[in-house]
N, C-alpha and C positions, 0 to 999 in steps of 0.2 A: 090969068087963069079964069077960067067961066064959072061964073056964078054959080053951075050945077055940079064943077068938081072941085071936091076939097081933101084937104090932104089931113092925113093922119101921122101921128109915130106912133110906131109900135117897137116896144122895148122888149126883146126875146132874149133871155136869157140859158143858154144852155150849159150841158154841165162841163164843155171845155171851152168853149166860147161866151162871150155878149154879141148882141147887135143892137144897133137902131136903124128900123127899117121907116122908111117914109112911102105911106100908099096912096094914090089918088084915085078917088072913086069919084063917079058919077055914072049916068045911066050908060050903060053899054062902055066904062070905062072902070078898069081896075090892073094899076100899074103900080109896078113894087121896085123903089131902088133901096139900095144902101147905102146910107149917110155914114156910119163909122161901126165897125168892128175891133175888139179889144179881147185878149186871151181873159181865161177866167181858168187862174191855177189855184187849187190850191195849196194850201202849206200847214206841212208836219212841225207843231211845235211838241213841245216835254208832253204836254198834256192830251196828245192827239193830233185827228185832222180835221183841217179848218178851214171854211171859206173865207179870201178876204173879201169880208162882204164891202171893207171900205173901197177897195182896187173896183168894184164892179159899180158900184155909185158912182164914182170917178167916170169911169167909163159910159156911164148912164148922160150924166152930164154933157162930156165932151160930146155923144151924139145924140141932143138935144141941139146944143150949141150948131153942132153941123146941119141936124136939120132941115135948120130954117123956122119959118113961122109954120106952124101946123092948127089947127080947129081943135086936137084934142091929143092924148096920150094913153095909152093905155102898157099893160105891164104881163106878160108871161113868162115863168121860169118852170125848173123841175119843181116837184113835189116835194112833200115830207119833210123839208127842214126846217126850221125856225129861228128867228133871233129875240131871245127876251129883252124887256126893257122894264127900266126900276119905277118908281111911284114916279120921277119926274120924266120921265117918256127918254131915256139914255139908256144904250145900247150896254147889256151888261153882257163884255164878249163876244169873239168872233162867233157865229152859228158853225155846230157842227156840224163837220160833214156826216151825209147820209154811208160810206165807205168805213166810216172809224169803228174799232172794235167796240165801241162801249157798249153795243147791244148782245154782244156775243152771249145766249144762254139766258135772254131776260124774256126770249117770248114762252119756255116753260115756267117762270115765276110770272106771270100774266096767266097762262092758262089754268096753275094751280085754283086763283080766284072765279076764274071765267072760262071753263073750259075751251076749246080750240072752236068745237060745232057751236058754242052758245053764242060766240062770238063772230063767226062767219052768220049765223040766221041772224044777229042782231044790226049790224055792219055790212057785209057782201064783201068783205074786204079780203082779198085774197091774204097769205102767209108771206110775209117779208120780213127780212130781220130788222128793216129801217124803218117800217111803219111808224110815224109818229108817235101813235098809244106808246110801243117800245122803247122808243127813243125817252119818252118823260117817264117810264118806270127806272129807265138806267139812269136817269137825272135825280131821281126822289132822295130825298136827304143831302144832295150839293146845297154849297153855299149858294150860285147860281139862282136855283130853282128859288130854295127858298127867299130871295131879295126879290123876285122879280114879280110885278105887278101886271105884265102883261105880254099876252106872247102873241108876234105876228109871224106868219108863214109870209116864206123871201119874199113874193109883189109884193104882198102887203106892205111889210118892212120898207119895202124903199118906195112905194104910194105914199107911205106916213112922210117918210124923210122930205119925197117931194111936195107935197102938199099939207101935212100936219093933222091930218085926219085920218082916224085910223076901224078899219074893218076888217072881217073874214068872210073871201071871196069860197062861193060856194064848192065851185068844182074843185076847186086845190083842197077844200075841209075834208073834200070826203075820200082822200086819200091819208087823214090823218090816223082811221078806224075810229071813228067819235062821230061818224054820223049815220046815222039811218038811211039810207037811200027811198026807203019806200015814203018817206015822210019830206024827207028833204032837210031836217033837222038834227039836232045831238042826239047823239042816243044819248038819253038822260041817265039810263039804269046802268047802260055798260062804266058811263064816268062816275056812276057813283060809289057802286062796289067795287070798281080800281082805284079810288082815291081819288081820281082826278080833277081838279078844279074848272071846271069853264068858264069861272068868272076871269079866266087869267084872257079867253079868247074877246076879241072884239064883236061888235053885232056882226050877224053875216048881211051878204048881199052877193046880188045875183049878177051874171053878165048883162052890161046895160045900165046898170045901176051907177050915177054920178059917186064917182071917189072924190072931190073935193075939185080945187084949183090950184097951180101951182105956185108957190110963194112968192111973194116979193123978191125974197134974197132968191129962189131957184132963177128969177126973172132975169134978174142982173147975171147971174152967170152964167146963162145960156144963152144970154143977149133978145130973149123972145119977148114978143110984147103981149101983154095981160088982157084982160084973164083969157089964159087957157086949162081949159077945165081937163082934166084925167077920168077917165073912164073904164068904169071895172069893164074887164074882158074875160074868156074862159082861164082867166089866170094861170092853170095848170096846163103848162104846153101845151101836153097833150090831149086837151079840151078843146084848146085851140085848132093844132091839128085836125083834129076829127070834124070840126066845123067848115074845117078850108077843102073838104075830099068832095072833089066835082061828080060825085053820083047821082045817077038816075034814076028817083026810086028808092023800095027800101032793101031790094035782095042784093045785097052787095057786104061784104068783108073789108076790114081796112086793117094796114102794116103800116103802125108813124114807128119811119124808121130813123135811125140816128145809133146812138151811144147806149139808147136799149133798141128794140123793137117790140112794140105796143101791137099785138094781134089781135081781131076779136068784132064786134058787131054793136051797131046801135041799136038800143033798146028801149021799149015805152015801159017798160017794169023791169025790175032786178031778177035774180034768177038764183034763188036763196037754199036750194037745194042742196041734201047733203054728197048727191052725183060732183055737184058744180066745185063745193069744197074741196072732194076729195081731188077733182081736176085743176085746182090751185087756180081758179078764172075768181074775177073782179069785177065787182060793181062801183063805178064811179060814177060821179054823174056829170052830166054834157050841159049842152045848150038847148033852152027852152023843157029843163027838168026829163032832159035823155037819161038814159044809163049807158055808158061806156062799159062792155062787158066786153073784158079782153084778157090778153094774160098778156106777164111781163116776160119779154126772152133777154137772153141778154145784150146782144144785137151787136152792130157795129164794134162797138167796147173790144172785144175778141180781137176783133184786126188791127183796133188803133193802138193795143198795149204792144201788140206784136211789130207793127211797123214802128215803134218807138222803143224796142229792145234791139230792132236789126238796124237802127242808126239813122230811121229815116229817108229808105232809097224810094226811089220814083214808084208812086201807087201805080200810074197810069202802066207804066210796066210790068209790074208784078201782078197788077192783073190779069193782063196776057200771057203773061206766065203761067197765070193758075188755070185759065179758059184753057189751053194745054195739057195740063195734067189731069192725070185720068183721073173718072166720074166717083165719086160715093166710094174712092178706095177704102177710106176712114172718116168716120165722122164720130163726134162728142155730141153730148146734151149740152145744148145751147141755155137750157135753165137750172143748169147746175150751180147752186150756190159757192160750189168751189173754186168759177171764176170771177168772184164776184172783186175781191182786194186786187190793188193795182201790181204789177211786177212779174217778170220768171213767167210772162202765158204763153212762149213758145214752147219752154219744160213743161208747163203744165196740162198741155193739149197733148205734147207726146204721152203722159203720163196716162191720161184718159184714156187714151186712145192703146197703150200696151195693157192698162188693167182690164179692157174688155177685148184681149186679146185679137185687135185688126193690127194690119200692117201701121208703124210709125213712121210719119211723116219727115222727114230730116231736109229739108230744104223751104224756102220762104214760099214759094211757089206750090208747093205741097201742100205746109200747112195753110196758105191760104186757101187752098182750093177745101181744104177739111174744113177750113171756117164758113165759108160760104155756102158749102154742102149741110152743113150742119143748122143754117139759119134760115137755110130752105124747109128742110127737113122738122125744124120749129114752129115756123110758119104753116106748113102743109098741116101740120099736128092741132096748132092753137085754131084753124079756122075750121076743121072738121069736128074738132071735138065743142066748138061755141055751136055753130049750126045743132049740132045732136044736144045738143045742152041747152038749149033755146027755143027747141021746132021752129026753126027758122035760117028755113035754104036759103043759097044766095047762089047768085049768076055769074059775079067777078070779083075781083079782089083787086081793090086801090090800096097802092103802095104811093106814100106820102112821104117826105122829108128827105135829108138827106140823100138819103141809100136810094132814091131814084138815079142817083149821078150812077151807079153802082148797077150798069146795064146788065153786068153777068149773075149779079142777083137777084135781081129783077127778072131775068130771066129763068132760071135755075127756080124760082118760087108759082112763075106760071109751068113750071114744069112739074113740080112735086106739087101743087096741090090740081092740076087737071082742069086749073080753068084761067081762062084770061086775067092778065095782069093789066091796067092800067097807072103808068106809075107817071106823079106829079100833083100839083106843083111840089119842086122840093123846099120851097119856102113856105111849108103849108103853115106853120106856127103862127107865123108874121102875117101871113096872109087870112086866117081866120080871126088874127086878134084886129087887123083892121077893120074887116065886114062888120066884125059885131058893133066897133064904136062907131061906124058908117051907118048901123041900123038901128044905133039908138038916139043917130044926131037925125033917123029918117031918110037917108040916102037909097038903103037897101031894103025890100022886105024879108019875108018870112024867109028860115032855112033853105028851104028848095029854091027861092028866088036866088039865096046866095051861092047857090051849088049852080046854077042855070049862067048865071056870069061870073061864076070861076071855069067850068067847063068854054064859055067862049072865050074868056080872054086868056089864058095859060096854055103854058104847050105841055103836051100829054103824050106819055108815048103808049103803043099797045106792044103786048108779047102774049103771042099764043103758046100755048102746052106744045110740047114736041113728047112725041111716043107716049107712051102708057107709063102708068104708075108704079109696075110691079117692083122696077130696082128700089123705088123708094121706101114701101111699103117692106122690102127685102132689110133695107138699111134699118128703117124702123127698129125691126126685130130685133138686130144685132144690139140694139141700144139694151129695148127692153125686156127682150123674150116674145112680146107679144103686141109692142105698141102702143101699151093703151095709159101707161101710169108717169105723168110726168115729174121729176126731182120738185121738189120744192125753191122757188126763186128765193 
């Protein structure tokens, strides 16, 4: 290999998969395989549901092992979960999942102390019933909470495991509602008046920031030779993602699509308004102290419960099936917290779909085409209404991850929102977590330099709008009367 290209792992964790991906950069070179992929199930015991966060370390491991020797490692997963550990740094229980009922009804005992608006101005943080704050109000008084000396969100968690040093990576914190965006730091007031401890959190650090090196014993059983250092990256996938979207410029919208769909726009300030609140959008933050102002749909998730109640038949066919069947017959709110628990989403979509009295769907092919119609229809909604909520037009819309494989909805969303789709890479997660440890070891520079050689080396596809907007803007209505007021995620 040439001295000017070197290779990375990047360890993506998604919410029904892992991978380790191995990228080699150098100048005018950025190439992506995969070393090893591993499911990531989780399991319902007495007390709930639970990542096995050990199955996925496991899995961490074996594609390290695979590999190879790499210059560095870095780590993205979803958001908002965590796993505590006690005064001697041990794992006290599996983390729960962000799906388990335990938050059900804790974000109005959160608001009684901190009203709902005090906490969007102080935070940005849109309304979820997982949000982290939630998740440790529905903890408070566990034996858990109480033993536990110290809590990392998942990279972290297994940064620590692999190298024994332990931090809080920025972009994933600010999906906890515990931090300020405008600052970049805790909100100190909101954790103080909710009780919350921050001394249970590790220091933060930024994408770029050295996470440590990986152990001795990780050494031996990956078989990789020392030291290889770990490097924080946008930790939060979807920081990731947004870093890996080959745009030109800054008028441009992005969809990290997958198991949610992440809609919405890069931003040099937050956008703290009580319009923005009421539009349920989020301030996260990106790389080089962006703000990720998006909203969450519920994306992909819709079809993959659905193709796993009908038994698993061929997707590639059932999507031909659904290109078929006719346009916008029926559509659901794609942000409806009602499909948010796993099971029953093909009853459930019917369900939707006969309460606001449109034709039901009775066939795979149907309701896919309702899901897809419906994710367009999200999409069109979250990037019109972030533009008007930002003053800040844009020219096209990159669709990232995934759901690029997903040509009919890719297509279907350059339709409903009226402007070009460019959709790719769909390893955008993996592909942004490399650039950045590529740009902190010097390989890459600035943002736009990384956006200029992911644009040449990935393949990209385009979709223009076909006819005008009014069937969607018709569909719209049917949802809400008027279009304008989205369900809360």
């Amino acid at each position: 290999m040439s001295a000017s290209v070197k290779s990375y792992a990047a360890v993506d964790l998604g919410a029904s998969s892992g991978r380790v991906m191995v990228g080699r950069v150098g100048p005018g070179t950025l190439e992506l395989t995969e070393a090893h992929r591993f499911p990531n199930r989780p399991v319902r015991v007495p007390e709930g549901l639970r990542w096995d966060i050990l199955g996925l370390y496991g899995g961490v491991l074996e594609g390290l092992r695979a590999a190879g020797q790499v210059d560095s490692v870095g780590i993205d997963s979803w958001a908002v979960d965590y796993g505590l550990l006690d005064a001697d740094g041990a794992l006290l229980g599996n983390p729960v999942h962000y799906r388990d009922a335990r938050t059900e009804g804790v974000a109005e005992r959160v608001w009684a102390t901190v009203p709902a608006a005090e906490l969007y101005a102080a935070t940005g943080l849109q309304y979820a019933p997982f949000n982290t704050l939630y998740q440790l109000a529905a903890a408070r008084g566990s034996a858990q909470l109480a033993q536990a000396g110290r809590l990392l969100l998942i990279p972290d968690l297994l940064a620590y495991w692999l190298t024994g040093e332990q931090g809080t990576e920025l972009t994933n914190a600010s999906t906890t509602q515990l931090i300020d965006p405008r600052t970049g730091d805790w909100a100190y007031d909101v954790a103080a008046r909710l009780g919350v401890d921050l001394d249970l959190f590790a220091p933060l650090r930024r994408p770029g920031d050295p996470a440590g090196v990986l152990r001795p014993r990780v050494l031996e059983e990956t078989g990789l030779s020392g030291p290889v250092p770990v490097t924080t990256v946008g930790s939060h996938d979807t920081a990731s993602a947004v870093a890996a979207v080959p745009a030109d410029g800054e008028r441009f919208a992005y969809i990290c699509t997958g198991t949610w769909s992440l809609a919405g726009l890069e931003l040099d300030a937050p956008v703290l308004s009580e319009a923005s609140r009421a539009a349920n959008f989020t301030n996260e933050l990106g790389l080089d102290g962006t703000v990720r102002y998006l909203r969450n749909i519920m994306g992909l998730w819709l079809l993959q419960e659905c193709v796993r109640a009908w038994g698993n038949p061929d997707l590639g066919e059932l999507l031909r099936a659904a290109a078929e069947a006719p346009a916008l017959r029926s559509v659901v709110d794609a942000g409806d917290a009602a499909f948010l628990a796993p099971g029953h989403m093909p009853e459930r979509i019917a369900d939707a779909c006969r309460a606001t009295g449109q034709p039901v769907p009775d066939s795979p092919a149907e309701i896919t085409r309702c899901i897809l119609d419906s994710l367009a229809l999200a999409h069109r909604k979250a990037v019109a209404q972030a533009q008007a909520l930002a003053d800040h037009p844009v020219d096209v819309v990159h669709i990232v991850g995934g759901g690029t494989r997903n040509t009919l909805l890719c297509q279907l969303t350059a339709d409903a929102c009226g402007l070009p789709v460019v959709a790719g890479p769909a390893e955008a997660a993996a592909l942004g977590n490399v650039l950045v440890q590529a740009r902190a070891h010097g390989l890459v520079g600035d943002r736009a330099g990384m956006r200029r050689l992911l644009a040449r080396t990935q393949p990209l596809e385009r979709y223009e709008p076909r006819g005008g907007t009014a069937a969607w803007r018709e569909a719209e209505a049917r949802l809400t009367g008027r279009g304008a007021e989205p369900a809360a995620v």
